[in-house]
N, CA, C and O atoms as a DFTB+ gen file, in Angstrom:
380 C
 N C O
     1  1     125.929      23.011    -101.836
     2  2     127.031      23.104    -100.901
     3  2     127.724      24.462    -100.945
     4  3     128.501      24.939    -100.118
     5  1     127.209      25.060    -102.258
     6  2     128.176      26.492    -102.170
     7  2     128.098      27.245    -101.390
     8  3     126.981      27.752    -101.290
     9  1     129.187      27.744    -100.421
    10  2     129.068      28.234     -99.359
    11  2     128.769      28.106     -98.028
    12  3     128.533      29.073     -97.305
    13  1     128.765      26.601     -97.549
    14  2     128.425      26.110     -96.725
    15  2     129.685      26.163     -95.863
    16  3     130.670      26.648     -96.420
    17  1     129.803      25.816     -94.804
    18  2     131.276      25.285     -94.098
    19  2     131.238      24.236     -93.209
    20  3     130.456      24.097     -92.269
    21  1     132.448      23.243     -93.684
    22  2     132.396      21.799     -93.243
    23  2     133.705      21.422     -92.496
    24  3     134.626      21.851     -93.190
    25  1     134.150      20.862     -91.484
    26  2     134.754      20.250     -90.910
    27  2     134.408      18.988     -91.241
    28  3     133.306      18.440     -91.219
    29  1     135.945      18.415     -91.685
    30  2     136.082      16.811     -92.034
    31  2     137.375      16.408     -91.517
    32  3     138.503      16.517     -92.000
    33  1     136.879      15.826     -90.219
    34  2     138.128      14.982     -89.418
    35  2     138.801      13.738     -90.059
    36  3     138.155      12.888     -90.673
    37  1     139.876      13.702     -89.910
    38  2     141.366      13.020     -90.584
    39  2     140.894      12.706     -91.522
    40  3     140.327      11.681     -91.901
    41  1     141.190      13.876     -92.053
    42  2     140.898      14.688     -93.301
    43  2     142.080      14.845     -94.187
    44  3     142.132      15.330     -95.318
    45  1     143.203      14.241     -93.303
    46  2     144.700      14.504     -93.896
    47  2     145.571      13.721     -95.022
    48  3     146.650      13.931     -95.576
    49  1     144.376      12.517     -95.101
    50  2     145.282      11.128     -96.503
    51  2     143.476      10.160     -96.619
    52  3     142.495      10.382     -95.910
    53  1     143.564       9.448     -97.397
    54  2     142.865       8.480     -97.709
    55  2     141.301       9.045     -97.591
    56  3     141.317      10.252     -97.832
    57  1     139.777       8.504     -97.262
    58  2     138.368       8.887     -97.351
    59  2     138.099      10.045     -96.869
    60  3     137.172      10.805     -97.148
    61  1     139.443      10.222     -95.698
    62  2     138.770      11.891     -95.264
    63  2     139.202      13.137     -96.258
    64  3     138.553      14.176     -96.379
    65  1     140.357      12.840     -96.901
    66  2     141.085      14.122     -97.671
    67  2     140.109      13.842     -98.761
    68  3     139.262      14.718     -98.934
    69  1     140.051      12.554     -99.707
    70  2     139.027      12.677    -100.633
    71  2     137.267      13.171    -100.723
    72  3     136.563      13.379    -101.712
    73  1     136.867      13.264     -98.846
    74  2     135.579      13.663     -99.243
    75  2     135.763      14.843     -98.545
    76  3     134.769      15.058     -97.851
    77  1     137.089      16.187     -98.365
    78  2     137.288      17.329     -97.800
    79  2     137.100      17.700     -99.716
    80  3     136.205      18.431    -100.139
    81  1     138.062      17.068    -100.556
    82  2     138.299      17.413    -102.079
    83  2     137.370      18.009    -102.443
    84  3     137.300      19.218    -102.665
    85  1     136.157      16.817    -102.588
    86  2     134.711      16.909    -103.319
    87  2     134.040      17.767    -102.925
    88  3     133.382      18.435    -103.722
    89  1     133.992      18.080    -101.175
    90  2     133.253      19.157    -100.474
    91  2     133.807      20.299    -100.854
    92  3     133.238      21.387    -100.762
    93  1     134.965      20.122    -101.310
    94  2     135.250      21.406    -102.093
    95  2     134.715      22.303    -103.269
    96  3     134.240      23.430    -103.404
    97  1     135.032      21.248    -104.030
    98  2     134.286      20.504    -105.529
    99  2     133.109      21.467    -105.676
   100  3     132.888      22.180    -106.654
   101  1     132.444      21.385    -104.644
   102  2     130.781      21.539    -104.437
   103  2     130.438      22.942    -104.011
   104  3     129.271      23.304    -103.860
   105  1     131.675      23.874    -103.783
   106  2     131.579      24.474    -103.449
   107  2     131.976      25.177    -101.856
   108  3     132.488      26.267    -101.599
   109  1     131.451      23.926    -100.822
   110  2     132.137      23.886     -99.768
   111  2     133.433      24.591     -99.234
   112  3     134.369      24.441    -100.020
   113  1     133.731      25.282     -98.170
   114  2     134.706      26.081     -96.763
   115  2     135.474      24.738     -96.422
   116  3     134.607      24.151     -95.774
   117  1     136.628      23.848     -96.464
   118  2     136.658      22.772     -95.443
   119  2     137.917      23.464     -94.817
   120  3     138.855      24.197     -95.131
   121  1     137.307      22.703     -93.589
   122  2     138.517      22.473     -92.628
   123  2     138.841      21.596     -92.538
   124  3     137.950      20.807     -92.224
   125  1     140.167      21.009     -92.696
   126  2     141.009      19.555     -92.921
   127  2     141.405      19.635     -91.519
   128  3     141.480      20.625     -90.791
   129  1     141.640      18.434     -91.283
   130  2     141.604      17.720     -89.728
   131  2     142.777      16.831     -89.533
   132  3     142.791      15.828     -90.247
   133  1     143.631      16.978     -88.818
   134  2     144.069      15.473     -88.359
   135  2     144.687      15.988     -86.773
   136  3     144.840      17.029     -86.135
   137  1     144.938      14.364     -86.618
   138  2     145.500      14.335     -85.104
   139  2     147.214      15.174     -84.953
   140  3     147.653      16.033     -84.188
   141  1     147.723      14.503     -85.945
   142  2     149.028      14.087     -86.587
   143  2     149.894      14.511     -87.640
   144  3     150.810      15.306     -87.429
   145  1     149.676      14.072     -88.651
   146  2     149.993      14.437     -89.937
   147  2     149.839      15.825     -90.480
   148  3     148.952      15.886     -91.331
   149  1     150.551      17.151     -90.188
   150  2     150.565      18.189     -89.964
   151  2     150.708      18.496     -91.278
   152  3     149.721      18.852     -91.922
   153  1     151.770      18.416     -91.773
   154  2     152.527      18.529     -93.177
   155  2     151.115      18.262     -94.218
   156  3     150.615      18.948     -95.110
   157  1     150.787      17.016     -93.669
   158  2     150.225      16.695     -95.072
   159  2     148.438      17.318     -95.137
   160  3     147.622      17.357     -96.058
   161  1     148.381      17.693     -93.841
   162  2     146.861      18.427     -93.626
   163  2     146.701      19.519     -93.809
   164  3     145.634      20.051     -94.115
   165  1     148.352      20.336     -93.559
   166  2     148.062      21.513     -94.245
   167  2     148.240      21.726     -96.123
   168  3     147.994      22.688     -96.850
   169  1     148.886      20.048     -96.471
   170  2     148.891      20.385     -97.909
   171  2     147.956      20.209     -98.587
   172  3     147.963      20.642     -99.739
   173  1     146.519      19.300     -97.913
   174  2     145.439      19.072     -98.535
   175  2     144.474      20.807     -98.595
   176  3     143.907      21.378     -99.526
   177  1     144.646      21.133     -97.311
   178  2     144.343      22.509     -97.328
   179  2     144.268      23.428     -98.360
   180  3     143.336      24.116     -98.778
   181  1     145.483      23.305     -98.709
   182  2     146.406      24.282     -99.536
   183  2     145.723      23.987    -101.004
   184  3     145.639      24.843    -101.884
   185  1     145.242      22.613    -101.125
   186  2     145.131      22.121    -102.363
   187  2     143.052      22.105    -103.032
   188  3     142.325      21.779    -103.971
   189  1     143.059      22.487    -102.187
   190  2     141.231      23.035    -102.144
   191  2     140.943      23.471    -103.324
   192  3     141.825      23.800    -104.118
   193  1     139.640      23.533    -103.602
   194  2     139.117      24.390    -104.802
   195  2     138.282      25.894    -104.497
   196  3     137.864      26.856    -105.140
   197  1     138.330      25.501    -103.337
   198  2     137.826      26.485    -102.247
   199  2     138.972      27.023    -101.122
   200  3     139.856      26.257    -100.736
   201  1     138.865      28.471    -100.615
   202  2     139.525      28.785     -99.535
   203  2     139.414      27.740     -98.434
   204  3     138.313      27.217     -98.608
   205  1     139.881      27.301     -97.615
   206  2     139.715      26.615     -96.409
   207  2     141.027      26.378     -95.854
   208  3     141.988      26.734     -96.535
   209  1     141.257      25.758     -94.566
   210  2     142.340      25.828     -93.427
   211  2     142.101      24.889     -93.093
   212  3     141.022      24.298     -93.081
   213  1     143.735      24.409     -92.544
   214  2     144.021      23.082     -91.508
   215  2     143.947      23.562     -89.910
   216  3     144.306      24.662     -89.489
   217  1     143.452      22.584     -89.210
   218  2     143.831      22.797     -87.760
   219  2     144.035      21.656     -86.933
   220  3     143.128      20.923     -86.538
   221  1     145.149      21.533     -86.700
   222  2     145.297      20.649     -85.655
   223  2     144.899      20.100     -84.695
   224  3     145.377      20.632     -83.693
   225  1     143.992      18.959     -84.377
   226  2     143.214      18.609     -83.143
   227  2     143.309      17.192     -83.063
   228  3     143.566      16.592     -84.106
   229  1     143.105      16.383     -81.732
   230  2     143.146      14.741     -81.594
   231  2     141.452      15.455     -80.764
   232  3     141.322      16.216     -79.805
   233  1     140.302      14.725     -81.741
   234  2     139.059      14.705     -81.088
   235  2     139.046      13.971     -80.036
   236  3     138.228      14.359     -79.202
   237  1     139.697      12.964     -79.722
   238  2     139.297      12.250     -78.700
   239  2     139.324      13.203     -76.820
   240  3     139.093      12.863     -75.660
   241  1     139.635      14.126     -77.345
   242  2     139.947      14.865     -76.215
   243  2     139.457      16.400     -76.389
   244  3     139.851      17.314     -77.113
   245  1     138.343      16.288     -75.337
   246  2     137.476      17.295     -75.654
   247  2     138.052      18.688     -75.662
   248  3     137.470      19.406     -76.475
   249  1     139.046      19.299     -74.982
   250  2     139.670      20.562     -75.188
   251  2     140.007      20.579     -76.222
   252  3     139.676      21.661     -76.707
   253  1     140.613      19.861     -77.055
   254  2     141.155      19.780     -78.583
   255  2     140.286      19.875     -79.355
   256  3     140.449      20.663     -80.286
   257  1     138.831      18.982     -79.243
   258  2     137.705      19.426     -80.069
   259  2     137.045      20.469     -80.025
   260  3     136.169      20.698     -80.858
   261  1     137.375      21.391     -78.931
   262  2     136.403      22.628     -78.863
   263  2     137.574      23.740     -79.496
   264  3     137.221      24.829     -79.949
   265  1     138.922      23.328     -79.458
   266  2     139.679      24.262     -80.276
   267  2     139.454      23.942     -81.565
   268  3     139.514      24.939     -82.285
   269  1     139.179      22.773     -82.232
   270  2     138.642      22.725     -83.849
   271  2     138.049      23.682     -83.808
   272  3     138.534      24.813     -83.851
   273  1     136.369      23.277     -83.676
   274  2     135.116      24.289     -83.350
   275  2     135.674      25.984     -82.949
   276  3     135.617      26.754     -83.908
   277  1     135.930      26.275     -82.296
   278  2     136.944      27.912     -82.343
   279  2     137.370      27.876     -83.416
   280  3     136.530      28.254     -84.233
   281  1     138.627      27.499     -83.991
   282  2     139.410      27.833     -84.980
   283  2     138.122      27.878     -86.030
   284  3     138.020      28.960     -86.608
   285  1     137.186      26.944     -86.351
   286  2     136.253      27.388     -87.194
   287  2     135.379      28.358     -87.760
   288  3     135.000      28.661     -88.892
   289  1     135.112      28.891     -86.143
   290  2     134.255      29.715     -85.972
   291  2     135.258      30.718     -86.295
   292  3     135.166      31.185     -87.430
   293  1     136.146      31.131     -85.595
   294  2     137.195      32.116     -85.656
   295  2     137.296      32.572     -87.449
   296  3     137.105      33.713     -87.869
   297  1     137.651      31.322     -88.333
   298  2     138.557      31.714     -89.409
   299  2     136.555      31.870     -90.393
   300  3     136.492      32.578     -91.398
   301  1     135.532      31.298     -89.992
   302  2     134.454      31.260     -91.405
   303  2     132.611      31.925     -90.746
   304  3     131.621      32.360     -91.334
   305  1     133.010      31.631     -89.038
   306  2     132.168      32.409     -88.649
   307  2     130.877      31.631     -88.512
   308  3     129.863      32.219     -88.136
   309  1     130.862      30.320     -88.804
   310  2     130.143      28.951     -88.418
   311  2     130.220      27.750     -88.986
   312  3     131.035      27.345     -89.815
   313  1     129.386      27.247     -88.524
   314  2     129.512      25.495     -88.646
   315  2     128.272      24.796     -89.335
   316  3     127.228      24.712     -88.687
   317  1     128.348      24.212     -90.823
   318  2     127.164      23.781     -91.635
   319  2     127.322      22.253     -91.552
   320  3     126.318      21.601     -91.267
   321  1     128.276      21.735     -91.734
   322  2     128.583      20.221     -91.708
   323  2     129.520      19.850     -91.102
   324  3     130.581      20.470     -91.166
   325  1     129.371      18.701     -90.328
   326  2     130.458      17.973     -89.751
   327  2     130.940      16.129     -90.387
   328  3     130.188      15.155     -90.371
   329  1     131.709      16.151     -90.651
   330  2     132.364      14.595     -91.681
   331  2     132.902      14.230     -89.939
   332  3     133.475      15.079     -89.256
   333  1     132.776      13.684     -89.746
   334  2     133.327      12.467     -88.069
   335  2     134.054      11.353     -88.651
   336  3     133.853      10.216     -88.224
   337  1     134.927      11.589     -89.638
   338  2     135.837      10.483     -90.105
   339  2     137.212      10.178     -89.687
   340  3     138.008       9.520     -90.357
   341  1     137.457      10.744     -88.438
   342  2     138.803      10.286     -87.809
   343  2     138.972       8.667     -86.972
   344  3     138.115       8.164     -86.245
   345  1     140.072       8.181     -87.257
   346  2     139.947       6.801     -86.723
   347  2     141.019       6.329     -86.471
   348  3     142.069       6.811     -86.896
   349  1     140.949       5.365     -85.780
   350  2     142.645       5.049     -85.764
   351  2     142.609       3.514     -85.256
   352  3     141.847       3.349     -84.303
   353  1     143.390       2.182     -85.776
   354  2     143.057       1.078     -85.414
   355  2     144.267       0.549     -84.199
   356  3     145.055       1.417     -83.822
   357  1     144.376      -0.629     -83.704
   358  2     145.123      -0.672     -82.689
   359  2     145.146      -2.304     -83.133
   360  3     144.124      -2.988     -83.081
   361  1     146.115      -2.697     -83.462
   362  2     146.470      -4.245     -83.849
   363  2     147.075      -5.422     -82.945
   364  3     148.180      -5.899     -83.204
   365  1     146.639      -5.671     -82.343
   366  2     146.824      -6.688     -81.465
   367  2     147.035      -8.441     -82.023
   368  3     146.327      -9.063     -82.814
   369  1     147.972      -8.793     -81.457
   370  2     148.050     -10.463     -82.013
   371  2     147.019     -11.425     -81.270
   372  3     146.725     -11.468     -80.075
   373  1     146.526     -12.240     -82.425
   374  2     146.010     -13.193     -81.691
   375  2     146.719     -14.565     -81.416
   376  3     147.446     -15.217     -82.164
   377  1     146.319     -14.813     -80.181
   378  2     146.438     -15.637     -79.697
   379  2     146.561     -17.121     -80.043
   380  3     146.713     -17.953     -79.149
């Protein structure tokens, strides 16, 4: 992984920040991801073992995902892995 560069969406608390950590770990560039949680995506950032950056994006909306992809390219100059771990649930009562 050393030296690779990875984007790992909501990437900002829970499976995504822990497998941005390890990709670190390994050597790994990450870019931490979230829709939302600004504060805390740039503190996972911050907290790397490796250089890497937060950027703000909601994938579900393709202008936002092609500004990830930029900001990537922009700050490491390409793209080795992609983590697609953003999610979000919607709780509805039953009936």
């Amino acid at each position: 992984m050393r030296g690779k560069v990875a984007i790992v969406t909501g990437s900002s608390s829970g499976i995504g920040e822990s497998t941005a950590q390890r990709l670190a770990e390994l050597g790994a560039h990450v870019v931490v991801n979230s829709a939302s949680s600004v504060e805390a995506g740039k503190n996972v950032a911050a907290s790397l073992a490796t250089p890497g950056a937060y950027v703000q994006a909601d994938i579900s909306d393709k202008a936002q995902g092609q500004h990830l992809l930029d900001e990537t390219m922009r700050t490491f100059g390409r793209l080795d892995i992609l983590v697609n771990n953003a999610g979000w649930t919607t709780l509805v009562p039953h009936g």
